[in-house]
C-alpha positions in Angstrom: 0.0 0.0 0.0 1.3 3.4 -1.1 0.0 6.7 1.1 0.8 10.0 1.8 1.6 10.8 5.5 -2.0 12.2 6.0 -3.6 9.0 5.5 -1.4 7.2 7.6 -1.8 9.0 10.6 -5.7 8.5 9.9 -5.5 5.0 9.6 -3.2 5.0 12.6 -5.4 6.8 14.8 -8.0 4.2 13.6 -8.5 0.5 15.3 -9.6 -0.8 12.2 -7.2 0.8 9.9 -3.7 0.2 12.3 -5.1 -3.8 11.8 -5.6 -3.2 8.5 -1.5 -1.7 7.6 -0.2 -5.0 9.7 -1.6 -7.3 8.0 0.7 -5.6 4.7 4.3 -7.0 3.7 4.8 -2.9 2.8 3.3 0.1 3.5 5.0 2.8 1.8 4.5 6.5 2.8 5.8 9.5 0.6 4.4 12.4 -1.5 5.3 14.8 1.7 7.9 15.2 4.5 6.8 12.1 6.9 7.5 13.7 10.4 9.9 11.4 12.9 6.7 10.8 15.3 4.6 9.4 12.5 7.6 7.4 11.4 8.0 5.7 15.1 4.3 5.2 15.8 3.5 3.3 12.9 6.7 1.1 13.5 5.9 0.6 17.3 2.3 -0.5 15.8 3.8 -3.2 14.1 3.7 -2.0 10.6 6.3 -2.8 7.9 7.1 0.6 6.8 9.0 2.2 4.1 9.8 5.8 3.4 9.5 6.2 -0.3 10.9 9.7 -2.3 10.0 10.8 -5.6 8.1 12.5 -7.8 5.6 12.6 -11.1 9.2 13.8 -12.7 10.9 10.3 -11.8 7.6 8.4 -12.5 7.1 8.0 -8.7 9.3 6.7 -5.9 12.8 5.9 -7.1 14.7 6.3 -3.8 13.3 4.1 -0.9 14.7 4.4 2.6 17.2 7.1 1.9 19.1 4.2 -1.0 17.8 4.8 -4.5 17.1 2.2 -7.0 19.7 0.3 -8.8 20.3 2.7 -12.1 19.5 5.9 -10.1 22.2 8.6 -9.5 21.7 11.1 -7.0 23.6 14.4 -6.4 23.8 17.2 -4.3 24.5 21.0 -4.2 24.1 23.8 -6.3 24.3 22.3 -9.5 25.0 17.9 -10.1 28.4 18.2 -10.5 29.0 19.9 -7.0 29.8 16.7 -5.0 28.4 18.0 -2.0 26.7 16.4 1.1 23.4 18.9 1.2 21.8 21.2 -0.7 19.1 20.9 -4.0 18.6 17.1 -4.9 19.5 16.1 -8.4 18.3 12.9 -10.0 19.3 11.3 -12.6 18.7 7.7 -14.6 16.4 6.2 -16.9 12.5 6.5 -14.7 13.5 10.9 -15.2 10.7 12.3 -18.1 11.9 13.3 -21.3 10.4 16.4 -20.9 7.3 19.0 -19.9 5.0 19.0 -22.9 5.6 23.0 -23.5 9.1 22.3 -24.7 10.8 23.0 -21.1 13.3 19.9 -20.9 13.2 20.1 -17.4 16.7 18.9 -17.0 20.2 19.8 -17.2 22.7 17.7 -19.7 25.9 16.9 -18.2 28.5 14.8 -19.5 25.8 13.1 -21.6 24.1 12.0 -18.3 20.2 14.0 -17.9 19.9 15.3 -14.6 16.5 16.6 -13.1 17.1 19.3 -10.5 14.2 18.9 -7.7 12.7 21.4 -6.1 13.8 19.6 -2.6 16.4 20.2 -0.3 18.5 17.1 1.1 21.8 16.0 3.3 23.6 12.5 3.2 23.5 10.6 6.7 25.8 7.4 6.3 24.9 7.5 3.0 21.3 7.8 3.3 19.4 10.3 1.5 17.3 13.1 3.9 14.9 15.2 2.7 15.3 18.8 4.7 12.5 20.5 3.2 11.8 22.2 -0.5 13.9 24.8 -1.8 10.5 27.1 -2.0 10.2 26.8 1.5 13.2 28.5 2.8 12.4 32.0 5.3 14.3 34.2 4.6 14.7 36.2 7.8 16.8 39.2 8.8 18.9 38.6 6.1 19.5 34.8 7.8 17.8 31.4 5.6 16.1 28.8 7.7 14.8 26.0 6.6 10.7 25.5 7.3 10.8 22.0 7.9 13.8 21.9 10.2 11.4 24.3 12.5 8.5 22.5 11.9 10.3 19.2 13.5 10.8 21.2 16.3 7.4 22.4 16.5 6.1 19.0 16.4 8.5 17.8 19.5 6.7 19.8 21.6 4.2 18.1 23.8 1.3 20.4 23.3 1.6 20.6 19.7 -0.1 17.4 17.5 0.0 18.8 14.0 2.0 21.8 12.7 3.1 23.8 9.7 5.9 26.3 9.3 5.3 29.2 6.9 7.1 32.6 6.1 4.8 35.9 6.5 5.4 39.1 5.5 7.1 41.8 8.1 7.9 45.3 7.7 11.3 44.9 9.8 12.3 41.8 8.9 11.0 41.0 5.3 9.4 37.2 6.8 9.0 35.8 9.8 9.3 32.4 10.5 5.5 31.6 11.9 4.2 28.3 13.2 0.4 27.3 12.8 -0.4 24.2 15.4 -3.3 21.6 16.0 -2.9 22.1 19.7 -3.1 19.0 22.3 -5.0 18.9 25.4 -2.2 20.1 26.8 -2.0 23.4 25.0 -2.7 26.7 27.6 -2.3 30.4 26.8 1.2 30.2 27.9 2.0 27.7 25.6 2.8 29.9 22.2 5.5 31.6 24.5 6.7 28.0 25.3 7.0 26.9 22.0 9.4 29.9 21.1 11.2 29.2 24.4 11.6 25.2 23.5 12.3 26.3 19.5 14.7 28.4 20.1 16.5 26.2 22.6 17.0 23.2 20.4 17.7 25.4 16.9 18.7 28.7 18.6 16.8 31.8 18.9 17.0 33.3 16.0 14.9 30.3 14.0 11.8 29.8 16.6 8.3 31.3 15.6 7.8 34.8 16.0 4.1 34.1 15.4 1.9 31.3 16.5 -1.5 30.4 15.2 -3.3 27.8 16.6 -6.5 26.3 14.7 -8.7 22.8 14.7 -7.3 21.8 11.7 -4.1 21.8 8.8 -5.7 22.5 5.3 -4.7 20.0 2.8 -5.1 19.0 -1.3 -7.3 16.3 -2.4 -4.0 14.1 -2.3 -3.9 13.9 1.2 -0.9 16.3 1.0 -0.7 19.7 3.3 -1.9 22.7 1.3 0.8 25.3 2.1 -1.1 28.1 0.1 -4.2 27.7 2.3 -1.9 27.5 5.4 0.0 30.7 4.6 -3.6 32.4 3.9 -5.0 31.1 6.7 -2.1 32.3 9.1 -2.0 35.8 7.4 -5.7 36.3 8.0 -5.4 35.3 11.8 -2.6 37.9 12.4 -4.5 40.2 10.4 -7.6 39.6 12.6 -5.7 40.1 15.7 -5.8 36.6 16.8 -2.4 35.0 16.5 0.5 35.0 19.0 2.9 37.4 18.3 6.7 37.8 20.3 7.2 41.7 18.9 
């Protein structure tokens, strides 16, 4: 079975549907950045999971468990020839498309090998491929670049905190803040948005935790399964425009 992380933490929350993903030889959950909770829960449940990686560009998941296929070639850096151990993921090999139907290749030709340039970030772990988080969603604040879903990770660590999403709105002094929109816990209080800055900027440092905090029933996501970061960004802008997010300045 193939699902996006949204549907697995349904099905996980669901009697029926944990019994359902053990009785599976695989369960393989990509399209999205699967959060480090999710990933532990479902294998404490028992489930035979597998992080896949891809994309419509590579004819779906061609990288499984951070190893890619046999006959895919994976890069990293600034362009594929950079031989570097983070930065913009470049794949390569025969599942990559011939091309956008407007004429756009899509890819860059280098020493007669086609390399599609991603729009994800990623860092090599003992040779394991991590996904940080897409190039797109990089804050640019006070001049410094932080990475959304490195925040959002440790949003999520927080015990109050049991869905989250890390977006970049718009500030006079600082050109973007990095701002944090939470499904809350029962354990979440009115002092907790100052707590979750406090416990941010403790594990990343300061200078990356949320200057604004929105808290709201619910994440917004596509008919995939997959979070809708326009609708999140909206969302969060109209709560701070209405006065009712959590603001440290």
């Amino acid at each position: 079975l193939s699902l996006v992380p949204t549907q697995l933490r349904d099905l996980l929350g669901d009697a029926a549907g944990r019994d359902a993903l053990r009785s599976l030889s695989a369960v393989l959950v990509g399209g999205a950045a699967t959060d480090r909770q999710l990933v532990d829960a479902a294998l404490a449940a028992g489930i035979a999971l597998h992080l896949s990686y891809g994309m419509s560009e590579t004819c779906g998941g061609c990288v499984y468990d951070g190893r890619p296929l046999r006959g895919v070639e994976l890069s990293l850096g600034e362009r594929p020839d950079a031989a570097s151990d983070r930065g913009r993921i470049w794949i390569a090999g025969p599942m990559v498309m011939s091309g956008y139907l407007d004429g756009d290749p899509g890819v860059t030709q280098l020493n007669g090998t086609r390399w599609l340039a991603t729009s994800d970030l990623g860092h090599l772990h003992h040779g394991r491929l991590g996904v940080s988080g897409r190039v797109d969603d990089v804050i640019i604040t006070g001049g410094l670049k932080v990475a959304a879903d490195q925040v959002r990770a440790a949003v999520l660590s927080a015990p109050m905190v049991a869905q989250a999403a890390v977006v970049a709105l718009p500030h006079p002094r600082w050109g973007q803040v990095v701002s944090a929109v939470v499904v809350p816990t029962d354990a979440w209080t009115q002092d907790s948005p100052a707590a979750l800055r406090d416990l941010v900027g403790e594990l990343l440092g300061r200078q990356l935790a949320p200057r604004v905090v929105v808290v709201t029933d619910h994440l917004p996501t596509l008919a995939s399964g997959k979070l809708d970061r326009l609708a999140v960004r909206n969302r969060a802008e109209q709560v701070r425009r209405d006065g009712g997010a959590w603001t440290s300045d």
